[in-house]
C-alpha positions as CSV (number, residue, x, y, z in Angstrom):
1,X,-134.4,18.7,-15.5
2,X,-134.3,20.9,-18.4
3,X,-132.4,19.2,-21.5
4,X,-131.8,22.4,-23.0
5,X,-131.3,26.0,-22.2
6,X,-132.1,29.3,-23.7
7,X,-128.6,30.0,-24.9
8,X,-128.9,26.5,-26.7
9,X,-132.0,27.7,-28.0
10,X,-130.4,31.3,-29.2
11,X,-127.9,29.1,-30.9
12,X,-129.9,27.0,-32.9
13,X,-132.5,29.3,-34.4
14,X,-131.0,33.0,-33.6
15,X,-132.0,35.7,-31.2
16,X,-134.0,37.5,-33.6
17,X,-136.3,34.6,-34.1
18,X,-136.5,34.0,-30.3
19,X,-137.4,37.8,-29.9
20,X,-140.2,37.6,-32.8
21,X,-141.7,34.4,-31.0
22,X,-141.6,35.6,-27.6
23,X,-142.8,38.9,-27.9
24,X,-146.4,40.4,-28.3
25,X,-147.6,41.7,-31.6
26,X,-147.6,45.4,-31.5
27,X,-145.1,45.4,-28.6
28,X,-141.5,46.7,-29.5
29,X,-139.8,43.3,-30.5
30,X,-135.9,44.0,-28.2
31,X,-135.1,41.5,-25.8
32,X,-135.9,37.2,-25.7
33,X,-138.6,36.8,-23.0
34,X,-136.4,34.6,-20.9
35,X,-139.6,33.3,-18.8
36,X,-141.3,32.1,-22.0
37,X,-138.8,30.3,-23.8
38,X,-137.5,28.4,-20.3
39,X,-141.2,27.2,-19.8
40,X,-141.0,25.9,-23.3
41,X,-138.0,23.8,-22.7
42,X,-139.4,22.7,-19.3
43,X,-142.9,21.3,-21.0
44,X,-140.5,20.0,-24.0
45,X,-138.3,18.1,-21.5
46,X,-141.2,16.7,-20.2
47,X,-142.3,15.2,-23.4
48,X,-139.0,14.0,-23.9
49,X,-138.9,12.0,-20.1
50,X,-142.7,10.4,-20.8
51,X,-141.0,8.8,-23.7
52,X,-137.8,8.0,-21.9
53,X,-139.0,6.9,-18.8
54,X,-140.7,3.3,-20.1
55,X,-136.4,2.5,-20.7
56,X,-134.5,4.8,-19.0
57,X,-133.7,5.9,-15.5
58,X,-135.0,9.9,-16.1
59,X,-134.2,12.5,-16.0
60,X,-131.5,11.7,-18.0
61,X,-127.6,12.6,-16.3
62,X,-126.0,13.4,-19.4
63,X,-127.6,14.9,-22.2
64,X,-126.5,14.4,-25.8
65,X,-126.1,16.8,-28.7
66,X,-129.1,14.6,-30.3
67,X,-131.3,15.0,-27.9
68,X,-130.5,18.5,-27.2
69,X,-131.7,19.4,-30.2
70,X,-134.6,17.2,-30.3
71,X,-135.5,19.4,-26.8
72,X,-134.7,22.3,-29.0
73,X,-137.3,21.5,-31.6
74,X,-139.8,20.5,-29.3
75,X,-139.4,23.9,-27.4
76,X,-139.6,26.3,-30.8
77,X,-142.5,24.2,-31.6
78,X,-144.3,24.8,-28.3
79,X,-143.8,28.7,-28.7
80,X,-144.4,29.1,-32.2
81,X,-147.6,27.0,-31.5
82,X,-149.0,29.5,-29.1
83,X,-148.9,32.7,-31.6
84,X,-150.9,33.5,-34.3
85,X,-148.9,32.6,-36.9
86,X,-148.4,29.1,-37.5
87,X,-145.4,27.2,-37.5
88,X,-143.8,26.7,-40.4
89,X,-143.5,23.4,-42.7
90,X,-140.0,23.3,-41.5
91,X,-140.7,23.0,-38.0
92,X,-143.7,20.8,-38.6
93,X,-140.8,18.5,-40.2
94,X,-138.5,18.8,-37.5
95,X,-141.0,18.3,-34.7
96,X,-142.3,14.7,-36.3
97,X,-139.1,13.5,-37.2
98,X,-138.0,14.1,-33.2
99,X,-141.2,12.4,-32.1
100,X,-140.2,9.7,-34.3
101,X,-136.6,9.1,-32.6
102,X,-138.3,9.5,-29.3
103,X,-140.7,7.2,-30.4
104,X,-137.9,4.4,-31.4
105,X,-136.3,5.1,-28.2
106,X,-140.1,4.3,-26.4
107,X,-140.1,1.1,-28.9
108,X,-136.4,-0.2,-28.0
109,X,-135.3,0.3,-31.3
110,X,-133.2,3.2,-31.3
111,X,-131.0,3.2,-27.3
112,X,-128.8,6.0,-25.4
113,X,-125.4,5.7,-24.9
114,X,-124.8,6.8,-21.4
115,X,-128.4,6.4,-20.2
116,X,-129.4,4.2,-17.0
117,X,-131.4,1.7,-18.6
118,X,-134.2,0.3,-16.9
119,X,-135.3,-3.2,-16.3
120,X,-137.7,-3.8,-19.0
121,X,-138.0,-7.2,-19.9
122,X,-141.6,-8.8,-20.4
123,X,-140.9,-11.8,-18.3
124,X,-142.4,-12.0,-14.6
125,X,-140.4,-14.2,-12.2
126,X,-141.9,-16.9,-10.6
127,X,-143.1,-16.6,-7.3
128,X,-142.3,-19.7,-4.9
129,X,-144.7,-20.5,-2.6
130,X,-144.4,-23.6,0.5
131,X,-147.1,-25.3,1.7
132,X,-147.8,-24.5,5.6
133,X,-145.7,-26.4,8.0
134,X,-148.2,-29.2,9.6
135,X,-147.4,-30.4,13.2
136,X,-146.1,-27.2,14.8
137,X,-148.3,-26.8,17.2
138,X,-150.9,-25.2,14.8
């Protein structure tokens, strides 16, 4: 499941920047290539679930307007990364500080309201065993 979509994407960082990113150099720059920027957010909600999935139940019901961004980010930073022009200090910022919450959400230390947590506790149940019956006709 996608956490974001490319009207989420339009909002946060404008159309014309989603036309600059998605279109070829020395093509025309008119319309957001759709195609691109929805297999951005698919391979950035992936990221997001093989952090998630160690706690939480994915993918995730309900998505919050934290972590919508934090797809967001992850999904400008996968199609800037696959131009020529590198992305910007900005977005390098933005992309390590939403690894870091995803990475606090991996640890434990930061949770989701909402979210199906998992049973993750480190302790392993004991597993009872009986010795064989004697004298049953074995």
């Amino acid at each position: 499941m996608a956490y974001a979509t490319v009207d989420d994407m339009t909002k946060s960082f404008g159309e014309d920047e989603l036309i600059t990113v998605t279109t070829p150099r020395g093509v025309e720059r008119t319309v957001i290539d759709q195609d691109q920027v929805n297999t951005a957010i698919g391979v950035a909600s992936d990221e997001i679930d093989s952090y998630l999935r160690r706690r939480y139940a994915v993918p995730l019901v309900s998505v919050s307007p934290k972590m919508l961004q934090v797809c967001c980010v992850l999904a400008r930073w996968v199609l800037w990364s696959k131009t020529d022009t590198a992305p910007s200090d900005s977005m390098r910022a933005d992309r390590k500080d939403a690894i870091a919450w995803l990475g606090n959400i991996n640890s434990g230390s930061v949770t989701l309201d909402g979210a199906t947590p998992l049973n993750v506790g480190n302790d392993f149940s004991r597993i009872a065993t009986r010795r064989p019956s004697v004298g049953f006709g074995l």
